[in-house]
N, C-alpha and C positions, 0 to 999 in steps of 0.2 A: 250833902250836895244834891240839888235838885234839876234833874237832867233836862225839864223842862225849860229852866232858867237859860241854862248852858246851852241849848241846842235854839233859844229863840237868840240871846247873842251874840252865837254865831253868825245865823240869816241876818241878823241885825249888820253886823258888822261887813258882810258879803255883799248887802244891798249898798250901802254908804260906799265903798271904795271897790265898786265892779272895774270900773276900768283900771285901779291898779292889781286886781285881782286876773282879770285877764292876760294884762303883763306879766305877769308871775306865771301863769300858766304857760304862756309862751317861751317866756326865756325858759323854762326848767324844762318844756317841752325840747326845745331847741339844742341845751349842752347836754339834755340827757341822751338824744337822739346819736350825737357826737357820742357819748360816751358808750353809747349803745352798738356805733359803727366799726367803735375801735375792738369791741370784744366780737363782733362779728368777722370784723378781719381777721382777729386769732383765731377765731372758731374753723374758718375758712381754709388758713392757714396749715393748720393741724389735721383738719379734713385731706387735704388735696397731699400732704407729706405722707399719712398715712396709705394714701392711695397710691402716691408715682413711685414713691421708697420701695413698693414691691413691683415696680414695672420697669427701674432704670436701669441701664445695663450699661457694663462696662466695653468699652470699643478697644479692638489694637486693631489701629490702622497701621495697613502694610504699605512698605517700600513702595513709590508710581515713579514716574519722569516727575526731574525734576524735583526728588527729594532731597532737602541738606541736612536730615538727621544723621549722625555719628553712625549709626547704624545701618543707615543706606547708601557705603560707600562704592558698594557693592554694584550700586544701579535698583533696578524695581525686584521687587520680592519673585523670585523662582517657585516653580513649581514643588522644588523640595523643601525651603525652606518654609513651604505653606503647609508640605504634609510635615515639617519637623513641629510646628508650630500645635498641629491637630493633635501629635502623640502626645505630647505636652502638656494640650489641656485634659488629655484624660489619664493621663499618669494617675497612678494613686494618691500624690502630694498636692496635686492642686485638685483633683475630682472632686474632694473632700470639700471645697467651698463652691463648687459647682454644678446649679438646677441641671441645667443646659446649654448649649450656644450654639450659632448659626454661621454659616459662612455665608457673607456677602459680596459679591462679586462686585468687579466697575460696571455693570449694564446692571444688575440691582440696584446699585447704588444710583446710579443716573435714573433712573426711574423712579426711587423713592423719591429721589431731587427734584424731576418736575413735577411728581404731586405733591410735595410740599410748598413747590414757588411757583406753582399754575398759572400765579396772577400777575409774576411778577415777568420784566422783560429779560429778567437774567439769565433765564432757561435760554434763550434762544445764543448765551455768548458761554454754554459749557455745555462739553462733549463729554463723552464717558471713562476718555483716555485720561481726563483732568483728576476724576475722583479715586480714590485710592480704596481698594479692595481692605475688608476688613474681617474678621468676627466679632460677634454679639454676644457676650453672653452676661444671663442671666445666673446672680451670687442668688444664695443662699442667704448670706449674712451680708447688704453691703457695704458693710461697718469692715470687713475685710479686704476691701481695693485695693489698699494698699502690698498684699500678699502676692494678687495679680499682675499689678504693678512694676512692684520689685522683680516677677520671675520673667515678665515678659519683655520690660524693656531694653533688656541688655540682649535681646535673641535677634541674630541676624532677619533680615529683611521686616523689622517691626521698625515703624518711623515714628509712635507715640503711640502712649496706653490712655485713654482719657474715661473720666469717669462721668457719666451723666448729671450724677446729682451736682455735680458742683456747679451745672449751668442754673441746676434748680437751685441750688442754694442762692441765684445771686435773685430769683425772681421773687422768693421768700424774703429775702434781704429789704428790698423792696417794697414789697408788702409790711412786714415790719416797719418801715419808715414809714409808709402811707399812716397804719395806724399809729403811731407814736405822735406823726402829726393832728390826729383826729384826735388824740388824749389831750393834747395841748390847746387846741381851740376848743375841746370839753372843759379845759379848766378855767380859761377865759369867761368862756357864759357862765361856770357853773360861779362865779365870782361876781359877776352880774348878778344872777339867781337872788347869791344870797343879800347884795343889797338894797335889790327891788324886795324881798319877802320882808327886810329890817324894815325897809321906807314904807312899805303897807302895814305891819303890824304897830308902825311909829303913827301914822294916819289915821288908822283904827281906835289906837288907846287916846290920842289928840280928842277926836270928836265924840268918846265918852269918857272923859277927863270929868267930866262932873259924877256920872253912876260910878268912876271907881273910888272919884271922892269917898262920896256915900257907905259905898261897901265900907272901906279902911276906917272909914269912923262906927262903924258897926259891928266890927272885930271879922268882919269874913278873912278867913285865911289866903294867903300866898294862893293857893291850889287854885283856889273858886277866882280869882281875879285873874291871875293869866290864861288859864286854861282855854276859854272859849278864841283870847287872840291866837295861843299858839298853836290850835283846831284848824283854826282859819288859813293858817299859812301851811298847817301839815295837808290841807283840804286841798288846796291848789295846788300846790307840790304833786301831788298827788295821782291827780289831774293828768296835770305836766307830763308825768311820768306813763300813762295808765297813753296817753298819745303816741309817746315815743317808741313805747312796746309797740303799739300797734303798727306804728310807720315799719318798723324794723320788720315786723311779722307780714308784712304787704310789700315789702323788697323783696324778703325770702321767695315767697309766694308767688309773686307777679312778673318781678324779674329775672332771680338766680334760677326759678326751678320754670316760671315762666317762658322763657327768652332766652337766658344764656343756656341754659341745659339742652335743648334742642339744637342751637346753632354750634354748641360741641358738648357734643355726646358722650367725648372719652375724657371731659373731666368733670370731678367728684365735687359738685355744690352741697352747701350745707341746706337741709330741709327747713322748712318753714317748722317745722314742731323743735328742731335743737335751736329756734332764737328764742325759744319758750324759757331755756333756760338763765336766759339774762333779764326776765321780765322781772322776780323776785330782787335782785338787787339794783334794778332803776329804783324800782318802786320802795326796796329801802334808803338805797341813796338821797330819794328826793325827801324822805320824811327824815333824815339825818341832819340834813341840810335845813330843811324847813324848822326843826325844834330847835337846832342849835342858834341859827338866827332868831329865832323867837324867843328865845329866854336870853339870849344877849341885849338884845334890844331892850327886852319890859326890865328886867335888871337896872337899867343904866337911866329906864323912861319913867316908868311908876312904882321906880324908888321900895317897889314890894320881894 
């Protein structure tokens, strides 16, 4: 096989069908980018779990006015049943899954509350007497919630045990769909892809329908007849693909670590070097997709 031959009909076949050639590069650009967003979003995902999973803490809010828990029938949590609540957490049976924890009063709280909602007009219709006094603490394992749970919500002046991650679980949740939908209009184009890449290698072998004539009456093998078309579509594929890393690697870079990471500081973006790691399977994606169209195609078109 003579790689001169093979590398001049390739250009050969590049120059005749440029602008279906550039279609290809674009759509493959385009679902692989998709498909690129959607393992970003797991990356993301995984990033920021790993991050809050060691920062969320479990809350027991105590008895205020106005509580209708079973447990605050009592009225608002006393001052003994807050120091009963302290022995408790450092008992030796619960110590055991416990970093540390904080006690937070209703004027903490109410201060935490207007730096959180600064911007919003809600601050000015709640007072401190609304928010319920609590502790914070920080598990150990918080795969064990459930241990704190059980011991604390049956203990006079507690009105609920909540656990943080589950607010996080719903934003991951979330997340999840957003990607799930990126996989789905990835699979859309990438279905596209493959029958602009058939339609260009169909175009290609059309308009030298006479030189493979020639080869096949000259005995050239299978190999040397398809090979330089299914070059051509792995080329652009290729391409395609070689774009969509890039996009992905200039999101990282210019937005997440650009932009969002300054405007909050206390969460964990994925780096512009970890979308390095989804560069190897665009780029075999797109040549998976570009052979497999291309020997389906010449199979069914020149008959070899």
């Amino acid at each position: 096989m003579r790689l001169a031959f093979v590398l001049g009909e390739i250009g050969s076949g590049l120059r005749r069908n440029l602008s279906m050639v550039i279609s290809v590069i674009l759509v493959t650009f385009v679902s692989l980018t998709f498909v690129g967003a959607a393992g970003m979003l797991q990356l993301q995902i995984n990033q920021m779990k790993g991050y809050w999973y060691d920062k969320v803490q479990v809350a027991i809010f105590l008895c205020s006015d106005g509580s209708t828990a079973p447990g605050c029938a009592t009225g608002p949590a006393t001052p003994e049943q807050e120091d009963n609540l302290r022995t408790l957490l450092k008992s030796p049976a619960v110590a055991q899954y416990v970093n540390d924890f904080q006690y937070e009063s209703k004027d903490d709280a109410y201060k935490h509350f207007k730096e959180q909602f600064s911007n919003s007009p809600i601050v000015d219709s709640v007072t401190p007497d609304q928010l319920p006094a609590s502790f914070r603490i920080n598990m150990k394992d918080p795969e064990k919630y459930e241990i704190i749970s059980e011991t604390f919500s049956s203990q006079a002046g507690v009105e609920t045990v909540i656990d943080q991650r589950q607010l996080l679980e719903r934003l991951f949740s979330a997340m999840n769909a957003a990607s799930l939908v990126a996989v789905s209009i990835a699979g859309v184009m990438i279905i596209c892809a493959i029958l602009l890449i058939a339609t260009t290698i169909r175009l290609s072998a059309f308009s030298r329908r006479r030189e493979t004539g020639i080869m096949r009456l000259v005995g050239a093998s299978k190999m040397v007849i398809q090979l330089p078309f299914i070059l051509e579509g792995v080329i652009a594929a290729v391409i395609g693909a070689a774009l969509a890393s890039g996009t992905l690697w200039a999101v990282a870079r210019f937005f997440l670590e650009g932009v969002l990471s300054k405007q909050y500081p206390d969460t964990a973006f994925i780096s512009p070097g970890q979308t390095l790691i989804l560069v190897p399977a665009l780029i075999g994606l797109g040549i998976v997709l570009a052979g497999i169209s291309s020997l389906l195609t010449l199979r069914r078109y020149l008959r070899v």
